[in-house]
C-alpha positions as a printed NumPy array, in Angstrom:
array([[114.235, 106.403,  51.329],
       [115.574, 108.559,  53.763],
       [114.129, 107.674,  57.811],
       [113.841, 109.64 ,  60.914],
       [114.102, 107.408,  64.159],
       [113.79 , 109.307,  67.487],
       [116.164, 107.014,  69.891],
       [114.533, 107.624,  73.28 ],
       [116.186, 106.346,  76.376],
       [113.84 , 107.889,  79.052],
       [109.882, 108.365,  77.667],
       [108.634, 111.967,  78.642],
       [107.965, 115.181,  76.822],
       [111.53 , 115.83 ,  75.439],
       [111.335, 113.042,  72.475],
       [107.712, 113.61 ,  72.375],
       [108.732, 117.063,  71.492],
       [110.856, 116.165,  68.553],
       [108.305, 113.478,  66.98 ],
       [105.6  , 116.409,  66.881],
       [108.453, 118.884,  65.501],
       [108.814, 116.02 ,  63.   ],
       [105.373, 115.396,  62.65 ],
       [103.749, 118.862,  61.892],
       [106.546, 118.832,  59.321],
       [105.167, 116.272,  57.685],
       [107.909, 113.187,  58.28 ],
       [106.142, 110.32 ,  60.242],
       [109.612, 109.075,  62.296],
       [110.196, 105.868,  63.464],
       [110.673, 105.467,  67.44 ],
       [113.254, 102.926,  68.823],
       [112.272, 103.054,  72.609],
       [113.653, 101.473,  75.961],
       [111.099, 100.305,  77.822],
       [109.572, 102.313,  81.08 ],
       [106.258, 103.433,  82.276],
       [104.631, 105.776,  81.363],
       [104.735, 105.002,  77.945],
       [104.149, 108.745,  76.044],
       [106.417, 108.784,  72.57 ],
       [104.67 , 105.646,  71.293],
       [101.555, 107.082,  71.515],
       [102.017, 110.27 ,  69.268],
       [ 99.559, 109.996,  66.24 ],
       [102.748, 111.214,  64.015],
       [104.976, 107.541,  64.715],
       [104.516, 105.694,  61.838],
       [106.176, 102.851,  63.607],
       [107.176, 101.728,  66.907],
       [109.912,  99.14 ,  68.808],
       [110.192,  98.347,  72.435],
       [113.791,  97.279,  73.651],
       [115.365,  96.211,  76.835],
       [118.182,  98.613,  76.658],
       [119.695, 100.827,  74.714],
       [122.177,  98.078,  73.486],
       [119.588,  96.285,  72.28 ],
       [118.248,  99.633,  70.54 ],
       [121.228, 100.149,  68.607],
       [121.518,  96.921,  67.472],
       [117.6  ,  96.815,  66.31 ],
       [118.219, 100.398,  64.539],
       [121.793,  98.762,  62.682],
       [119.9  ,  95.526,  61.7  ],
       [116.656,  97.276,  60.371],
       [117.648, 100.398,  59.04 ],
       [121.328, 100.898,  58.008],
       [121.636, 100.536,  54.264],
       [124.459, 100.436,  52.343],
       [122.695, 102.044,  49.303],
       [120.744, 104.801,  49.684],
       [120.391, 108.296,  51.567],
       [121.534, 108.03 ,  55.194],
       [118.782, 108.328,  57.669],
       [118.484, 110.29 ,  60.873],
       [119.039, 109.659,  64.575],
       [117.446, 112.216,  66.965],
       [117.382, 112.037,  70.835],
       [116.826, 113.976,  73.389],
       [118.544, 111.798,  76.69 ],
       [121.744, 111.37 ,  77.711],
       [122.17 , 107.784,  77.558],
       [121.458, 107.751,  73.899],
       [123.488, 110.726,  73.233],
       [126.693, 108.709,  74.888],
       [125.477, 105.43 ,  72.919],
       [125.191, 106.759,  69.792],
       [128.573, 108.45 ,  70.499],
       [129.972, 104.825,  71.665],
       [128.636, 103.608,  68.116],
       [130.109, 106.209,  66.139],
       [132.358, 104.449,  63.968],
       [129.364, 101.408,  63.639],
       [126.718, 104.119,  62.61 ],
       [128.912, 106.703,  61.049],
       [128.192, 104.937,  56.991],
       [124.553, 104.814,  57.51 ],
       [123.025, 107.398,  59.649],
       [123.496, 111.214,  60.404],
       [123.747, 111.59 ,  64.484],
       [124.756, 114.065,  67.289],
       [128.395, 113.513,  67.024],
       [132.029, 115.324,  67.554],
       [133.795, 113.649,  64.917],
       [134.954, 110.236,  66.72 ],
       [133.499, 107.391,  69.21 ],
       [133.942, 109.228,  72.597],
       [134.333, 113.013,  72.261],
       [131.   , 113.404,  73.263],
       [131.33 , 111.759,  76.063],
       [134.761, 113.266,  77.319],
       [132.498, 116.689,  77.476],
       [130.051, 115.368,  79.751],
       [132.563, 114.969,  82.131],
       [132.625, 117.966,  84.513],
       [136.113, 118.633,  84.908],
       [136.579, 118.519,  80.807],
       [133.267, 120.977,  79.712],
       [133.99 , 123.141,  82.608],
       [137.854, 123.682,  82.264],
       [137.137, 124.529,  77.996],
       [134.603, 126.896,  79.982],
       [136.596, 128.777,  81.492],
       [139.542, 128.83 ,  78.642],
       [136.458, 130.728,  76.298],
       [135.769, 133.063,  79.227],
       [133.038, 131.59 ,  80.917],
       [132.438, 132.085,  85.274],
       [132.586, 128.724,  86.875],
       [131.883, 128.318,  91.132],
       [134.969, 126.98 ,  92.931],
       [134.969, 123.442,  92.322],
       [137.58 , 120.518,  93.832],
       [137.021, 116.954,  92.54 ],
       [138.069, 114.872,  95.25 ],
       [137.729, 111.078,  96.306],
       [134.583, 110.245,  98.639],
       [135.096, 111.053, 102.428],
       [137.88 , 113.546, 101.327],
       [137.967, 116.929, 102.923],
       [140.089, 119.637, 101.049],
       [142.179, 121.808, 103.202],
       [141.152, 124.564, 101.495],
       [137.574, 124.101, 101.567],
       [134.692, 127.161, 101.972],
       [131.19 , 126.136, 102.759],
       [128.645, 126.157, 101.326],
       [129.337, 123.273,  98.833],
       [127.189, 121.297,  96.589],
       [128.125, 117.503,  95.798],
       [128.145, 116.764,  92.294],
       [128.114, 113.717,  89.892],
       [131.886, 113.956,  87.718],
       [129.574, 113.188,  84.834],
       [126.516, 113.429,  83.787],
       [125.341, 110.065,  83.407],
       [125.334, 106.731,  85.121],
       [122.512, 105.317,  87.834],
       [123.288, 107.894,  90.501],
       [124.459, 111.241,  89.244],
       [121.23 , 113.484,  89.806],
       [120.875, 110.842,  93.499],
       [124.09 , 112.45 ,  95.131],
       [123.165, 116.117,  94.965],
       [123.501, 117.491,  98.283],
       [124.072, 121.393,  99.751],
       [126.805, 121.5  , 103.298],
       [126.79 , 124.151, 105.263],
       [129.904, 122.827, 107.232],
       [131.826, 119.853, 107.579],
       [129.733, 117.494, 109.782],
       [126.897, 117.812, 106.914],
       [129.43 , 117.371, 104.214],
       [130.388, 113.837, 106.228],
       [126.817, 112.824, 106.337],
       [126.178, 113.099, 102.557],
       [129.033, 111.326, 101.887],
       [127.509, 108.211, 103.722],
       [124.383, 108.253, 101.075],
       [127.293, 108.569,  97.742],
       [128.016, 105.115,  96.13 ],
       [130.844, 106.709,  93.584],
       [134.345, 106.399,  94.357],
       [135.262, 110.251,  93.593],
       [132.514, 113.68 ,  93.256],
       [133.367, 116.906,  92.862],
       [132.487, 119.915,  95.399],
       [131.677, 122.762,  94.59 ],
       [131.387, 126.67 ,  95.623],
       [127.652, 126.729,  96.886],
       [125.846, 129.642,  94.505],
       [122.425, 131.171,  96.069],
       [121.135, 131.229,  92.088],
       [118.024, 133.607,  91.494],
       [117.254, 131.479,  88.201],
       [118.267, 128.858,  85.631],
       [119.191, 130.599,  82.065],
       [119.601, 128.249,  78.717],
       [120.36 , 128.704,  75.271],
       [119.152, 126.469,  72.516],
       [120.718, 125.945,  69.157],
       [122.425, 123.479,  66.679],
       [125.424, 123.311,  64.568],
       [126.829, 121.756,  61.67 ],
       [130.396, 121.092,  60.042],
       [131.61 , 119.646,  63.461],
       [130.659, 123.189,  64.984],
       [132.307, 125.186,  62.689],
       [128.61 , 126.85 ,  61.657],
       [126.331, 127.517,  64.612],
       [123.279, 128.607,  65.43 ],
       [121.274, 129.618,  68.507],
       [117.758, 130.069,  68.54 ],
       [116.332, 130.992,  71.845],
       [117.128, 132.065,  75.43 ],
       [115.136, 130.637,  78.012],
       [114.706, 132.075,  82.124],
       [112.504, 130.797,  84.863],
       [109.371, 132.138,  85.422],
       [109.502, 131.416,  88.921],
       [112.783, 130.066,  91.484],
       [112.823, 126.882,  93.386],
       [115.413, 126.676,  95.9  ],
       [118.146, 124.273,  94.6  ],
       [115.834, 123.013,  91.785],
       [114.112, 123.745,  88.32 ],
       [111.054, 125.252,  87.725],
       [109.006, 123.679,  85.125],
       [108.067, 126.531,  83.278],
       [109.915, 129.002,  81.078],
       [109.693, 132.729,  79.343],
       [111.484, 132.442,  76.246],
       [113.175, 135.222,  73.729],
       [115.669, 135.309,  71.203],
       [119.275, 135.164,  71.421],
       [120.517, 138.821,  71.364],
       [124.43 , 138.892,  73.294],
       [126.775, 138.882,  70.572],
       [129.385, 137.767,  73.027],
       [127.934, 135.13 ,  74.858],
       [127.036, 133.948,  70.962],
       [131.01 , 134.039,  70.171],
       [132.093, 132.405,  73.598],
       [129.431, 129.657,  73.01 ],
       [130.045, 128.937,  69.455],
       [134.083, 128.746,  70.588],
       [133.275, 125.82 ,  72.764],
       [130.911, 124.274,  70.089],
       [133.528, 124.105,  67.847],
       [136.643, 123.05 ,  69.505],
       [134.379, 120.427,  70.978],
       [134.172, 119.138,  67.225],
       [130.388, 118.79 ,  68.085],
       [127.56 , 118.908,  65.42 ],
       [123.944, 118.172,  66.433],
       [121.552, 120.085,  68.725],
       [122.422, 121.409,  71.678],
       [121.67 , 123.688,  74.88 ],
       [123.907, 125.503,  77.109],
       [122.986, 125.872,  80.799],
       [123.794, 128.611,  83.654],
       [122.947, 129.421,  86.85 ],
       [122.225, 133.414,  87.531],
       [123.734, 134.495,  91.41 ],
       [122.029, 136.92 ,  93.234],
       [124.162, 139.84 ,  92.075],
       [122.885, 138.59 ,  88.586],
       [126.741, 136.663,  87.561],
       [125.893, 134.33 ,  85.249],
       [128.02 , 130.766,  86.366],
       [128.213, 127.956,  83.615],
       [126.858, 124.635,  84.466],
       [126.802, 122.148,  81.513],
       [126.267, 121.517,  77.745],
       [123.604, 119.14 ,  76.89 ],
       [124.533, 117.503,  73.568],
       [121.179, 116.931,  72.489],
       [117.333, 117.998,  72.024],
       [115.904, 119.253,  75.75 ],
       [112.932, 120.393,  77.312],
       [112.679, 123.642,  75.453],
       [112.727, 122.006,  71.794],
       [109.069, 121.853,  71.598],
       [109.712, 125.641,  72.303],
       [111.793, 126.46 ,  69.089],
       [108.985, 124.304,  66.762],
       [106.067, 126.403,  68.478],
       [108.053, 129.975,  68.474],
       [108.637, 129.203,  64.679],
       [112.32 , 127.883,  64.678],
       [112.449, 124.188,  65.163],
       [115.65 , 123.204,  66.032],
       [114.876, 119.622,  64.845],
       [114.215, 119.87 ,  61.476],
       [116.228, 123.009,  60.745],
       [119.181, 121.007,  62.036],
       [117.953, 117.945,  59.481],
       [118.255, 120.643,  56.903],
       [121.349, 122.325,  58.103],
       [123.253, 118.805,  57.644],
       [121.657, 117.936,  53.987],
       [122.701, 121.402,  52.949],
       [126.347, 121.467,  55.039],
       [125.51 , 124.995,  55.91 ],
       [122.348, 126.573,  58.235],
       [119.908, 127.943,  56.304],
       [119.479, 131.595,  55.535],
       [116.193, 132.006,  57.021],
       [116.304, 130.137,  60.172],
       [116.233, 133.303,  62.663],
       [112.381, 134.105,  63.315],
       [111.334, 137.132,  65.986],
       [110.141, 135.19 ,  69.347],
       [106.8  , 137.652,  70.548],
       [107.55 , 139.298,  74.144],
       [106.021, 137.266,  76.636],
       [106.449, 133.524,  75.118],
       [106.429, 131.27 ,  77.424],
       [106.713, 126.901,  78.036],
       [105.164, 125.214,  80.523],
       [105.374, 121.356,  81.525],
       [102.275, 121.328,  82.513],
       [101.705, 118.037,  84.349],
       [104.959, 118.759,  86.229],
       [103.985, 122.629,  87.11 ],
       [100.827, 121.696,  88.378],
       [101.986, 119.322,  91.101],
       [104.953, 121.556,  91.966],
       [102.857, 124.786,  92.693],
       [ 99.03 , 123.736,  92.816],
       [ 99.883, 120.718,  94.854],
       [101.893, 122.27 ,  97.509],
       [100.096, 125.3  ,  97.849],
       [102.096, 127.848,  96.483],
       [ 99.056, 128.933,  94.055],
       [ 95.719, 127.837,  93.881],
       [ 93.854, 126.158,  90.756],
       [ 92.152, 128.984,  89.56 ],
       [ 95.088, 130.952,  89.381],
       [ 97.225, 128.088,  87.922],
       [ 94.345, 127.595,  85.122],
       [ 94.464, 131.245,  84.283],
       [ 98.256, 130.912,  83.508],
       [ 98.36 , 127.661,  81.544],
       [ 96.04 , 129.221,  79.282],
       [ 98.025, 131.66 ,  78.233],
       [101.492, 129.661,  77.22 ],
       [102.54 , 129.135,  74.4  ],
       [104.209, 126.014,  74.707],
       [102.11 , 123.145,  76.514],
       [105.382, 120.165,  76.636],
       [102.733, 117.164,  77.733],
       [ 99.406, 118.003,  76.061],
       [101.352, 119.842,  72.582],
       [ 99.059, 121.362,  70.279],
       [ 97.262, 118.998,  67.775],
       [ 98.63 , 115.711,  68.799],
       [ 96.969, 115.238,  72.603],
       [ 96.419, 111.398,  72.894],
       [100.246, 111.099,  74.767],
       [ 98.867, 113.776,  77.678],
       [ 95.677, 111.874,  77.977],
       [ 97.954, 108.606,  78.078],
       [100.115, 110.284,  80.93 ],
       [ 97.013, 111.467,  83.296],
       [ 95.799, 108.509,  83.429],
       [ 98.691, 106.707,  84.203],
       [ 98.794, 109.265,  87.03 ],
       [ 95.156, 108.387,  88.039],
       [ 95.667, 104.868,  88.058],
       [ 98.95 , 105.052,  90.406],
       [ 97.141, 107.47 ,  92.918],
       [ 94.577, 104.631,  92.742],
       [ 97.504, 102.003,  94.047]])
């Protein structure tokens, strides 16, 4: 019989979103999970079974030894982390017989695209605004450099890469962050004074060839030189941003589930950031708005083609909060009170930590939070 194991590198509310996507579907999934604290996918009262690894080595090995069958329907892989993403991709030709993944075709091409330089550059060849960028060793000043700059991981993985963010205003700052970055090159780039983070979700099958995007998401609110936790979402409605997008999607080779993600200037430019090559934050979105990317995608690949009736009308004014998250970035530092807070939260739509009929996991989380405010 035909499985669905949710792969989960870091436990929070992206894999918890696809085992309830899963779950109100009716498919109980198996979840294959690298240890950490706190401990939120394992708890969902859809996983019909459970395994605790070291590592995601050791995951992949567990999932090949328990799971791959030479006879029989190939079973599913879903994720929603980057470290799974680029070791299921360094497995490809290992899980390729048995199981139906996020992949481009061959062990690697996933991973050359979360390299900065290689997404950005097949960017810009489909039309897309990039800032300035130089990739550079560390301590390296380029001649032709114009502050403000932002330091940048090369890729988007590894221990440090979201550590050695930092925003220079002139050189003496930019020699100062360098002291706190451990990798041997970065890249700089043009500093952008965004007004808000904009994302598309969607999938694709046929190694990209047959894509399709299912919601637009914008910041309610702007944090200077982060991401605010909550979301209004719509539909996808620029035909050309849908032809650039699916471009990249398929010379990439990629099919699996996917979100693109820009940066909007102050004169409202929209700048490309990244692709993330898997399920994200707003996935529990498409499942609530009516359009779950999960287990459309499931039936996109059994079928080869996306199905006829996938598009759904997204009401004006959906929106996706993570809750837990919201509440300690506004309510805790004063920037709105509780009662105004509570009044929001209970209008969204899309609750990421407490869900909609599956609520031990949020329960799970606050106390963990309780218990460390405690220590």
């Amino acid at each position: 019989m035909r499985k669905y194991i949710v792969f989960v590198s870091k436990d929070h509310y992206n894999p918890l979103g696809i085992v309830r996507t899963l779950g109100e579907a009716g498919i109980r999934p198996i979840v294959v999970v690298v240890k950490s604290e706190p401990r939120l996918v394992g708890r969902s009262r859809y996983v019909k079974e459970k395994y605790y690894v070291d590592n995601p080595e050791a995951g992949i090995e567990l999932i090949l030894s328990k799971f791959a069958r030479k006879n029989g329907e190939k079973s599913f892989i879903l994720t929603g982390d980057d470290v799974t993403v680029m070791t299921l991709d360094k497995h490809y030709d290992e899980l390729k017989d048995y199981f139906i993944f996020y992949n481009a075709g061959a062990a690697g091409n996933i991973r050359k695209y979360m390299n900065k330089d290689e997404i950005c550059a097949l960017a810009v060849k489909h039309g897309f605004s990039i800032p300035r960028t130089w990739k550079v060793q560390t301590g390296e000043i380029p001649n032709d450099i114009k502050y403000p700059v932002i330091t940048k991981a090369i890729n988007s993985f590894g221990l440090e890469w979201k550590n050695i963010v930092f925003v220079c205003n002139n050189e003496e700052e930019l020699r100062e962050a360098y002291k706190n970055i451990h990798s041997a090159s970065i890249l700089l780039q043009e500093y952008i004074q965004k007004t808000d983070e904009q994302s598309y979700e969607g999938f694709s099958v046929k190694h990209g060839q047959d894509v399709f995007f299912s919601m637009q998401n914008n910041e309610v609110y702007h944090i200077p030189d982060k991401y605010a936790p909550f979301w209004v979402n719509k539909n996808v409605e620029d035909r050309e941003f849908i032809r650039k997008a699916s471009a990249m999607i398929s010379e990439i080779g990629f099919e699996g589930i996917f979100e693109f993600e820009f940066m909007v200037s102050e004169d409202g430019k929209l700048y490309f950031l990244e692709i993330n090559f898997r399920n994200t934050v707003n996935g529990w979105s498409t499942t609530v708005a009516g359009m779950p990317d999960v287990t459309l995608w499931c039936e996109a690949m059994l079928q080869g083609k996306i199905p006829e009736d996938c598009y759904k009308k997204i009401p004006d004014g959906f929106t996706t909060m993570a809750e837990c998250f919201d509440y300690d970035v506004r309510v805790k530092t004063g920037m709105l009170s509780h009662k105004e807070w509570m009044k929001q939260y209970k209008n969204v739509n899309a609750k990421l930590y407490r869900g909609r009929k599956d609520y031990f996991p949020f329960f799970s989380f606050m106390w963990y939070k309780l218990t460390r405010m405690r220590h």
